[in-house]
C-alpha positions as CSV (number, residue, x, y, z in Angstrom):
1,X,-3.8,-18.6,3.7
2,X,-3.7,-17.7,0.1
3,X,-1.0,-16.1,-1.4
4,X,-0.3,-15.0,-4.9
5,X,2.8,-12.6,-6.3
6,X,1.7,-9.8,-7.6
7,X,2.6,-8.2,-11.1
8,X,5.3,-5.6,-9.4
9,X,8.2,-8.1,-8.3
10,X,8.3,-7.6,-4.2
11,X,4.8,-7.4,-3.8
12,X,2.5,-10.6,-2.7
13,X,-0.9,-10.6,-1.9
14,X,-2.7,-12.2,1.1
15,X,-5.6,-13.8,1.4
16,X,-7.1,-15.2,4.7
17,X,-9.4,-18.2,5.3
18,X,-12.3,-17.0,7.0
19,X,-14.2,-19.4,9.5
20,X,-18.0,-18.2,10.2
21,X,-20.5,-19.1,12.3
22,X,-23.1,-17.9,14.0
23,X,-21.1,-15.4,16.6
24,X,-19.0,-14.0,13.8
25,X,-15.6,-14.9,12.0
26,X,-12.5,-15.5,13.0
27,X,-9.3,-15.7,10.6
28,X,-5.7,-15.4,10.8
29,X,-4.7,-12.0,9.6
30,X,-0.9,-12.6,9.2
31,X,1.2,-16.0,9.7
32,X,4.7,-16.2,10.1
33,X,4.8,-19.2,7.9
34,X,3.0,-18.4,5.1
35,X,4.9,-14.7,4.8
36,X,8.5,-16.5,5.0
37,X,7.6,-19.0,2.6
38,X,5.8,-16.4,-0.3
39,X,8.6,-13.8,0.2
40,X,11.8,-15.8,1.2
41,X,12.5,-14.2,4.5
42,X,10.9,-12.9,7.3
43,X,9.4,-9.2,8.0
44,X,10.9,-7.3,11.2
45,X,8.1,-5.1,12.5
46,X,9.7,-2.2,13.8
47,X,6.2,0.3,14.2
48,X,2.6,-0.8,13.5
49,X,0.7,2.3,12.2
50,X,-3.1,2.6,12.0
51,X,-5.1,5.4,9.6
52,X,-8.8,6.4,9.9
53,X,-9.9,7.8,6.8
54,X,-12.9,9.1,5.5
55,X,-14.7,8.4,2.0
56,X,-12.6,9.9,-0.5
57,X,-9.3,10.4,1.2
58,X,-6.5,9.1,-0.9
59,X,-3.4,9.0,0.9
60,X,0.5,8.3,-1.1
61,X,2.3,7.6,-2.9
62,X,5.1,7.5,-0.3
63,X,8.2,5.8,0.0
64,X,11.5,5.6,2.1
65,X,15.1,6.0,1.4
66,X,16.9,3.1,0.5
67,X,18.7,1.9,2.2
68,X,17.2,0.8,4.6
69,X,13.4,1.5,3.4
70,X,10.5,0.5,5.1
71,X,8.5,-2.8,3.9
72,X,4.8,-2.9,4.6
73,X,2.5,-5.5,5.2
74,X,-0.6,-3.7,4.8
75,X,-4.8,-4.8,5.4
76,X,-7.8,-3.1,6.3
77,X,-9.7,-4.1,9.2
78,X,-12.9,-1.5,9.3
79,X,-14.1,-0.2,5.6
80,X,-13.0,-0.4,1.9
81,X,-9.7,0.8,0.2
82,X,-8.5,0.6,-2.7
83,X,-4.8,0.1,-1.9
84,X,-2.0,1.1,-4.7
85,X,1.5,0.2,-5.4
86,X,4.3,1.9,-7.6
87,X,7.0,0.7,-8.5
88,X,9.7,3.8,-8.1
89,X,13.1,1.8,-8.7
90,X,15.0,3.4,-11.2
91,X,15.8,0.8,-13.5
92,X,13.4,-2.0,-12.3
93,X,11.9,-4.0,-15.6
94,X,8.4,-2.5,-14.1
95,X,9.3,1.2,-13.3
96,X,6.9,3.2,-13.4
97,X,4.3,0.5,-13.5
98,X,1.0,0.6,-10.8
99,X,-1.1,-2.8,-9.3
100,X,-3.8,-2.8,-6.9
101,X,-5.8,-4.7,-4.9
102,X,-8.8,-4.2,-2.8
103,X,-8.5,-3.9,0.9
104,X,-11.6,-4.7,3.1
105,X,-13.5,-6.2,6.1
106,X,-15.4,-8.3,3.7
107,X,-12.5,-10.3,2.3
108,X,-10.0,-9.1,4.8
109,X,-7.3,-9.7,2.2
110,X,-3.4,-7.9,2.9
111,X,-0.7,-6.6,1.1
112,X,3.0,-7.2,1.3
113,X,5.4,-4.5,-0.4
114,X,9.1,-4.6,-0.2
115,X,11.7,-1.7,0.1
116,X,11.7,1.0,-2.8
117,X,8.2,0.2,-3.5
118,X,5.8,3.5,-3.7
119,X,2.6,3.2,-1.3
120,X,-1.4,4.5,-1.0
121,X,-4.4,4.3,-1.0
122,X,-8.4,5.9,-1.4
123,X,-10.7,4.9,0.9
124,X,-14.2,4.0,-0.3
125,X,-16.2,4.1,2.8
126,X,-16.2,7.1,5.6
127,X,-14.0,5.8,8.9
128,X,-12.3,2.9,7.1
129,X,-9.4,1.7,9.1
130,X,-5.9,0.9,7.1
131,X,-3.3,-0.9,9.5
132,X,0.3,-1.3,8.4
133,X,3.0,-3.8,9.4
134,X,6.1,-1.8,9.2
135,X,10.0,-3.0,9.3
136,X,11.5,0.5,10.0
137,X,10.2,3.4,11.9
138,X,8.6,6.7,10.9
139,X,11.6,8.5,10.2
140,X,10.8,12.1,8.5
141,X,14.2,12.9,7.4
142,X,14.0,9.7,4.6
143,X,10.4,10.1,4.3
144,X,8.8,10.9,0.3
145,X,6.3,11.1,-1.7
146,X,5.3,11.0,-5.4
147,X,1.9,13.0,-6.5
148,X,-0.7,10.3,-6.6
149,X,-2.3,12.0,-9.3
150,X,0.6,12.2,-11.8
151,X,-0.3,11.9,-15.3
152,X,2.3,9.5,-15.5
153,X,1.4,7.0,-13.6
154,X,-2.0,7.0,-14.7
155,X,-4.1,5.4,-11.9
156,X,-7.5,4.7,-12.0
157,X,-8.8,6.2,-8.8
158,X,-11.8,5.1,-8.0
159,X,-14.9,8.0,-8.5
160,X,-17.3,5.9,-6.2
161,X,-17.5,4.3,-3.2
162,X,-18.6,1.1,-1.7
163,X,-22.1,2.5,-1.4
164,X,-22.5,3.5,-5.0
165,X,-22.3,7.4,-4.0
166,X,-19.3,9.8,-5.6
167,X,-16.5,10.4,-4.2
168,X,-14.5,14.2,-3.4
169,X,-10.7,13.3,-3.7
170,X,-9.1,15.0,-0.4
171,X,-5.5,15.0,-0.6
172,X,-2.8,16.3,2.4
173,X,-1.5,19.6,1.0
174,X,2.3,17.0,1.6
175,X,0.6,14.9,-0.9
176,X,-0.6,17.5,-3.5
177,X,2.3,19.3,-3.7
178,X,4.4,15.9,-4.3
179,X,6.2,15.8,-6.9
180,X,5.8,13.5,-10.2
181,X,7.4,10.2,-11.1
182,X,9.8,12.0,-13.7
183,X,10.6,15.3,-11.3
184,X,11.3,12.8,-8.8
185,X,13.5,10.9,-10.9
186,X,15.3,13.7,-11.9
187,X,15.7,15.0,-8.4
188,X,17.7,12.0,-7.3
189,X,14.9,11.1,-4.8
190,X,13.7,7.6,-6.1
191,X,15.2,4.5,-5.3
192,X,17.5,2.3,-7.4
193,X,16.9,-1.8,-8.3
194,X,18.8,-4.1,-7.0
195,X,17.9,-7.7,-8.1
């Protein structure tokens, strides 16, 4: 397995070696190993969560309380996504900042993202299926979300999908009525970095 840091500090990219032959693949989606020694510890999976989204969808930006916060170790195993972190630590050196990486069943490539670390996604092909390691349960109470379409953060969503065709953004009413990065900020609801 491949792994490189990404440009947000506490977030690593991983990429699988995929063997092939003529009854399919076969790779290894997460090791033990090669997590502890990229990231310095291991994860605790406390809840394994698995989303089904059509073409268009874009799910996030959400993020937990700290502490504790919920780390994610995130791939997608059916589809295409284009998967999104934010970095919503007050006072982290990239604060505000966005990197992505593309999540698919071609690749089959995953995501690690640590505590305090904003989280989505926009699928680019109907039924594509996002699975996510997480170390803390769903708990709605310490549960948030920034609006993924903030002027502020500026992503580039994609406006096509895997096949070429346009995409219609659908959005959760939770997520469109998020708030931005600064209301957020000024709400007291982000996290703060630690180093």
């Amino acid at each position: 397995m491949q792994v490189r840091p990404l440009a947000i500090d506490g977030v690593w990219e991983f990429v699988p070696t995929i063997h092939g032959d003529d009854r399919g693949s076969f790779l290894e989606a997460f090791t033990a190993a090669s997590f502890e020694e990229a990231v310095g510890h291991p994860i605790t999976v406390a809840q394994v969560n698995t989303s089904v989204s059509a073409a268009g969808v874009i799910r996030g930006i959400h993020f937990a309380d700290v502490p504790p916060g919920q780390a994610k170790y995130v791939t997608c195993t059916v589809g295409a996504v284009l998967d999104v972190v934010v970095d919503l630590r007050v006072g982290s050196p990239t604060f505000g900042e966005c990197d992505a990486v593309l999540l698919d069943d071609i690749d089959r490539k995953a995501i690690y993202l640590a505590e305090g670390l904003g989280h989505g996604f926009c699928a680019l092909a109907d039924d594509s299926v996002v699975t996510y390691l997480c170390s803390t349960g769903y708990n709605p109470a310490a549960e948030h979300g920034v609006d993924p379409l903030d002027p502020g953060l500026a992503i580039d969503w994609p406006s096509v999908g895997r096949d070429g065709a346009p995409l219609t953004r659908l959005l959760s009413d939770k997520d469109r009525a998020a708030p931005s990065v600064l209301e957020a900020k000024e709400r007291g609801l982000l996290p703060v970095y630690q180093d």
